[in-house]
Legacy VTK file of the C-alpha trace (Angstrom):
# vtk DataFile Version 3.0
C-alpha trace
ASCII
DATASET POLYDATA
POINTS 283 float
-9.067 -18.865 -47.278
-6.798 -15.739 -45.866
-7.546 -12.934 -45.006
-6.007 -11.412 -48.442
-8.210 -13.877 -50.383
-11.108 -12.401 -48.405
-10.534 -8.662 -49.546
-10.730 -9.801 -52.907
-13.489 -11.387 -52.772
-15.319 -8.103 -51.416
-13.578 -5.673 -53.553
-14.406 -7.607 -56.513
-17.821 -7.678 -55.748
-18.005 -3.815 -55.146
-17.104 -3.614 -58.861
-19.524 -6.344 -59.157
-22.360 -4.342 -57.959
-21.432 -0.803 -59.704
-22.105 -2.781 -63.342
-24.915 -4.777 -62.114
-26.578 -2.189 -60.227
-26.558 -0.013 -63.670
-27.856 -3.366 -65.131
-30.599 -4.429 -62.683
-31.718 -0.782 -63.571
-32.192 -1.379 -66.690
-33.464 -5.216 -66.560
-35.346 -4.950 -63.035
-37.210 -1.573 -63.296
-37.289 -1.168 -66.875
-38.135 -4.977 -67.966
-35.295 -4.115 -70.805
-33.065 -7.383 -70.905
-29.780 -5.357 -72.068
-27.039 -8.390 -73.078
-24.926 -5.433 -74.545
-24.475 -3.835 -70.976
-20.978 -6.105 -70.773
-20.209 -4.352 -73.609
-21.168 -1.194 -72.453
-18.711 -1.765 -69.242
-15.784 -2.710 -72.270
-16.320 0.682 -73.900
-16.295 2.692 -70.978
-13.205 1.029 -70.138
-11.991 1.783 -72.990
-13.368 5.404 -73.388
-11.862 5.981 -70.117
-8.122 4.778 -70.433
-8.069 6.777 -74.037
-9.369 10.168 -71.925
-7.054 9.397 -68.774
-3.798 8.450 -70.908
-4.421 11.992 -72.742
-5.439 13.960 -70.260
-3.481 12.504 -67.088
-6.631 12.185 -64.660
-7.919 9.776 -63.476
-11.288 12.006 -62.724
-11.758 13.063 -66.407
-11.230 9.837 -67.757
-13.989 8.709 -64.920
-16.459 11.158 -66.130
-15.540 10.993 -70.002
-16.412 7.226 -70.076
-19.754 8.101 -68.217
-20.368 10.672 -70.614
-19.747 8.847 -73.383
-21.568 5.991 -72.550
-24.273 7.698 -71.506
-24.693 8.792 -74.860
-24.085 5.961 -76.564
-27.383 4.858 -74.313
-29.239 7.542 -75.440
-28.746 5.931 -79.198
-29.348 2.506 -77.950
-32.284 3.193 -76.284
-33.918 6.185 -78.294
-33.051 4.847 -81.404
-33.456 1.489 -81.414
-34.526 -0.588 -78.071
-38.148 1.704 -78.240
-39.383 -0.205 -81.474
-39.391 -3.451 -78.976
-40.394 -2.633 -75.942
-42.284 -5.033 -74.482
-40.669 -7.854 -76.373
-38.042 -10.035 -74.379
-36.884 -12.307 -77.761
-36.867 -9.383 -79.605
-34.787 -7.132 -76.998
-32.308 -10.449 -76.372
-31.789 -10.338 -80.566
-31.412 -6.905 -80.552
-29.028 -6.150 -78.088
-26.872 -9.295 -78.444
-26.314 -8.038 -81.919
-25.312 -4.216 -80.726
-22.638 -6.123 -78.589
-21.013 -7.885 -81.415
-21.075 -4.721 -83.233
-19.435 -2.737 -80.640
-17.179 -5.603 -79.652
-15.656 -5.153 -83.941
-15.690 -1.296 -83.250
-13.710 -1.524 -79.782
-11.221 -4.255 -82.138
-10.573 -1.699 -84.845
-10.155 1.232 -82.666
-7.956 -0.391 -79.756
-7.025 -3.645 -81.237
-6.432 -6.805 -79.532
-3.897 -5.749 -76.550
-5.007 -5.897 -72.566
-5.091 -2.205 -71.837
-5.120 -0.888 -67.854
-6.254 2.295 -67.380
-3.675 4.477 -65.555
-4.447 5.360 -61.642
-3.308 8.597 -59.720
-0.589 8.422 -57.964
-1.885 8.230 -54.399
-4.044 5.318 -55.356
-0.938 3.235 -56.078
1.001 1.279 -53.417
-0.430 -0.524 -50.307
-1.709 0.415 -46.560
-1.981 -2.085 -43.885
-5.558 -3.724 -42.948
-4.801 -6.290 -39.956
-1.815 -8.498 -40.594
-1.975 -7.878 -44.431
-0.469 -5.220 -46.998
-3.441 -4.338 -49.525
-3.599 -2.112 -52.814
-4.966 0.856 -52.192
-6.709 0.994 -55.495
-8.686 -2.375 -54.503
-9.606 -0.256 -51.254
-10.689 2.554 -53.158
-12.932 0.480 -55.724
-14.526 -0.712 -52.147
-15.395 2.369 -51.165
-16.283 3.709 -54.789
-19.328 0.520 -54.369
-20.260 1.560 -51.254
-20.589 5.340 -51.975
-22.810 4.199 -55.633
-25.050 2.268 -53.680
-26.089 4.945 -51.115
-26.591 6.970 -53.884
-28.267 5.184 -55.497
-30.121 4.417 -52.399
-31.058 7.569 -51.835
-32.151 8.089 -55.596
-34.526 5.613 -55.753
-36.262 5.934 -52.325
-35.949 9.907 -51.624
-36.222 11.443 -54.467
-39.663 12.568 -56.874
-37.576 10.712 -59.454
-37.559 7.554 -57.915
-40.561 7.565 -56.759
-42.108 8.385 -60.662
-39.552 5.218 -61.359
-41.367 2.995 -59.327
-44.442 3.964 -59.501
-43.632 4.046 -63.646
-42.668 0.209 -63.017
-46.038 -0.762 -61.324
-48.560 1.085 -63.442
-47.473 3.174 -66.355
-50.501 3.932 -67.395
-51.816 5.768 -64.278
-48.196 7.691 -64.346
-48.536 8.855 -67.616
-52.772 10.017 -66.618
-51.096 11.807 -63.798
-49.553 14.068 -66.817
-46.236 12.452 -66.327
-43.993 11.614 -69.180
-42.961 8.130 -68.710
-41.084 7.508 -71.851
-38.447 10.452 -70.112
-38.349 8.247 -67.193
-37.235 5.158 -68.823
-34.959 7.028 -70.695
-32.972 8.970 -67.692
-33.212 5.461 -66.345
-31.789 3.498 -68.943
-28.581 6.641 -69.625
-28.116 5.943 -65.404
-27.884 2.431 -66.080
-25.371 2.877 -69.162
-23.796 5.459 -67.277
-22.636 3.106 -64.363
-21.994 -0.101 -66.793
-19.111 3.166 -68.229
-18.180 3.875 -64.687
-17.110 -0.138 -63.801
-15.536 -0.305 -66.818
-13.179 2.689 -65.943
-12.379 1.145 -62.269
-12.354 -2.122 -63.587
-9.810 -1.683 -66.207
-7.167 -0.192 -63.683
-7.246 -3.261 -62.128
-8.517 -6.141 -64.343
-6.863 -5.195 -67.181
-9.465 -4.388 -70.717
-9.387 -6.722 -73.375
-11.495 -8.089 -76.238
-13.465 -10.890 -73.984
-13.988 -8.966 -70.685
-17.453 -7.851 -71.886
-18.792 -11.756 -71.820
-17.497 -12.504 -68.449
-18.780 -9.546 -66.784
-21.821 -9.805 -68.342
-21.972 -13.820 -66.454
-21.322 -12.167 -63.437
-23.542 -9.338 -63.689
-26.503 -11.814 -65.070
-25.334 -13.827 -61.515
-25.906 -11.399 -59.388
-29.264 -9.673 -60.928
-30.738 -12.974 -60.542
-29.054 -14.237 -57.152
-30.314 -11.186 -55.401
-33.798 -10.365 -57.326
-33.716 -8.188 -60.928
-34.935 -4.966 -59.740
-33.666 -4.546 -56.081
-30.144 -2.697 -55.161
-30.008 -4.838 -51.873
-30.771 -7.514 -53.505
-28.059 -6.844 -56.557
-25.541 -5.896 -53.175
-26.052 -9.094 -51.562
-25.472 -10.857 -54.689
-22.731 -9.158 -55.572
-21.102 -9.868 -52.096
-21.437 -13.800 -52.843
-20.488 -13.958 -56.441
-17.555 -11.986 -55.593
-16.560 -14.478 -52.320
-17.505 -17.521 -54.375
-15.036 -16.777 -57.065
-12.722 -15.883 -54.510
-13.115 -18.979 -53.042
-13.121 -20.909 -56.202
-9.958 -19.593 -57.597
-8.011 -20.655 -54.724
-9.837 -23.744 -53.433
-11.066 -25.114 -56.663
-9.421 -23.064 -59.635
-10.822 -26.129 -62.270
-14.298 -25.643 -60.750
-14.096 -21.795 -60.821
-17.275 -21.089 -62.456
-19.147 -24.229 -60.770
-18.684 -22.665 -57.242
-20.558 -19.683 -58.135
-23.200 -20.851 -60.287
-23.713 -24.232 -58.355
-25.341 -22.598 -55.258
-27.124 -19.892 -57.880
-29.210 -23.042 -59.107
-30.081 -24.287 -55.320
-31.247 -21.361 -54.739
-33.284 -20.449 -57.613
-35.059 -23.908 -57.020
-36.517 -22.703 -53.825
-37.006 -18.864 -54.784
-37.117 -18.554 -58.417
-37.470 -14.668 -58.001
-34.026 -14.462 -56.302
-33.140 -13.349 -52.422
-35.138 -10.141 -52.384
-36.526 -10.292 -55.968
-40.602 -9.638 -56.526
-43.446 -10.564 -59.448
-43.883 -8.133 -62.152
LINES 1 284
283 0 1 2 3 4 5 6 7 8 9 10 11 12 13 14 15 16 17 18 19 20 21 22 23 24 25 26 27 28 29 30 31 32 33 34 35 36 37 38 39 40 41 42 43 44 45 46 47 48 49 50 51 52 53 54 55 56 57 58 59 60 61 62 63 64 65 66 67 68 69 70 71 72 73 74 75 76 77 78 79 80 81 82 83 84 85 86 87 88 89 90 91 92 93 94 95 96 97 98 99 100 101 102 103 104 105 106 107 108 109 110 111 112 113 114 115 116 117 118 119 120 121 122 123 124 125 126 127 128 129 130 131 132 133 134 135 136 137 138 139 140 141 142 143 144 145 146 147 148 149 150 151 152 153 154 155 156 157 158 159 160 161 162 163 164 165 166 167 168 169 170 171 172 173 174 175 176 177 178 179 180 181 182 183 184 185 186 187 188 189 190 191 192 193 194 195 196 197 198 199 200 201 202 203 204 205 206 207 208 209 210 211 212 213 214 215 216 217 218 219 220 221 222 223 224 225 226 227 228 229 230 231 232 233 234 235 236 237 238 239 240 241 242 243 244 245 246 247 248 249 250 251 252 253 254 255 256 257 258 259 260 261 262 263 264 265 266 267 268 269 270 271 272 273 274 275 276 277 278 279 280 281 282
């Protein structure tokens, strides 16, 4: 595998990790198991190239999908996710049938076309990295996972707000006797975690194009790398990221008919030796 091959693999998995850290989030911390967040990602994408083609920036349409999704997490969770909390079946159910839903809406509104979301023009072209000629963009979305993740870094270890996160995730109970109100946790949580699934679908659809099935298979990836690195931890979802995106890298050149097998494959060794996942930890 080249060189070019290689930077695919890692850029790919820096989108990887901005949807899956919004969804390990939301599954890890909050115990929620969201199978509508690859829908989330489609409608952001979505929300995003409508806001950039009309507007002409790149930024706006960046911030309107994050907006928008963000409220449309507010619904999800506020209106409907509280009544079964605590209730895995229940949440799968729930969920699977908001993504179907939203999957018809995105159908109507946008139809079936592949849509990319426009870029600024100093994001287009290619700069040299070693003997190779990359996109820029790709090199951007790189450095757009990095900068997320030491935000989110930051966020959950040096901040009062992620420290009322975790300690909301070990004992709830004793948060809310402290006289804090957990349910507002959970739900800043879960509009962060929407809010990011909006932001990968705006990066990802200059790049991987938006159309009526990308939901599912980021969703697969997403559920490969919460669970390869450990629901719940962002070096754990970065890790995992990093390997799903070098293992499809490496199984779209190498073995393009065993694509899928070369990711998931070493996901199931590894699970049967730590079923919690690289860095992952008991409830």
């Amino acid at each position: 595998m080249n060189l070019f091959q290689v930077l695919n693999g890692v850029t790919f998995a820096a989108l990887l990790f901005i949807v899956a850290s919004g969804f390990t989030l939301i599954f890890g911390l909050l115990r929620i198991v969201n199978l509508a967040h690859g829908a989330l990602y489609l409608l952001g994408g979505y929300f995003g190239y409508s806001i950039a083609s009309w507007s002409g920036s790149f930024a706006i349409g960046i911030a309107g999908a994050m907006a928008g999704i963000a409220i449309f997490g507010l619904l999800l969770e506020g209106g409907l996710l509280r009544f079964v909390r605590g209730h895995e079946l229940r949440q799968v159910l729930l969920t699977v049938g908001v993504a179907f839903v939203i999957n018809d809406m995105a159908l109507v509104v946008w139809g079936g076309d592949s849509f990319t979301v426009p870029i600024p023009d100093f994001l287009m072209g290619a700069v040299q990295i070693g003997p190779v000629f990359y996109p820029k963009y790709r090199v951007f979305v790189f450095g757009a996972g990095v900068l997320v993740f030491v935000l989110l870094w930051l966020l959950m270890n040096k901040t009062r707000l992620g420290v009322m996160i975790r300690a909301g995730v070990d004992d709830a109970e004793m948060v809310e006797a402290c006289g804090i109100n957990i349910r507002k946790i959970y739900l800043w949580t879960f509009l962060l975690g929407a809010a990011l699934a909006g932001l990968g679908g705006v990066i990802g659809g200059a790049f991987l194009s938006l159309y009526p099935s990308a939901d599912a298979e980021i969703l697969v990836f997403s559920l490969a790398v919460v669970i390869i690195g450990g629901r719940g931890s962002l070096p754990g979802a970065a890790i995992g990221a990093l390997l799903v995106g070098l293992l499809n890298s490496i199984g779209q050149v190498m073995f393009p008919e065993l694509a899928y097998f070369v990711i998931f494959g070493p996901m199931a060794a590894l699970l049967a030796f730590r079923p919690l996942g690289l860095f992952g930890k008991t409830a």
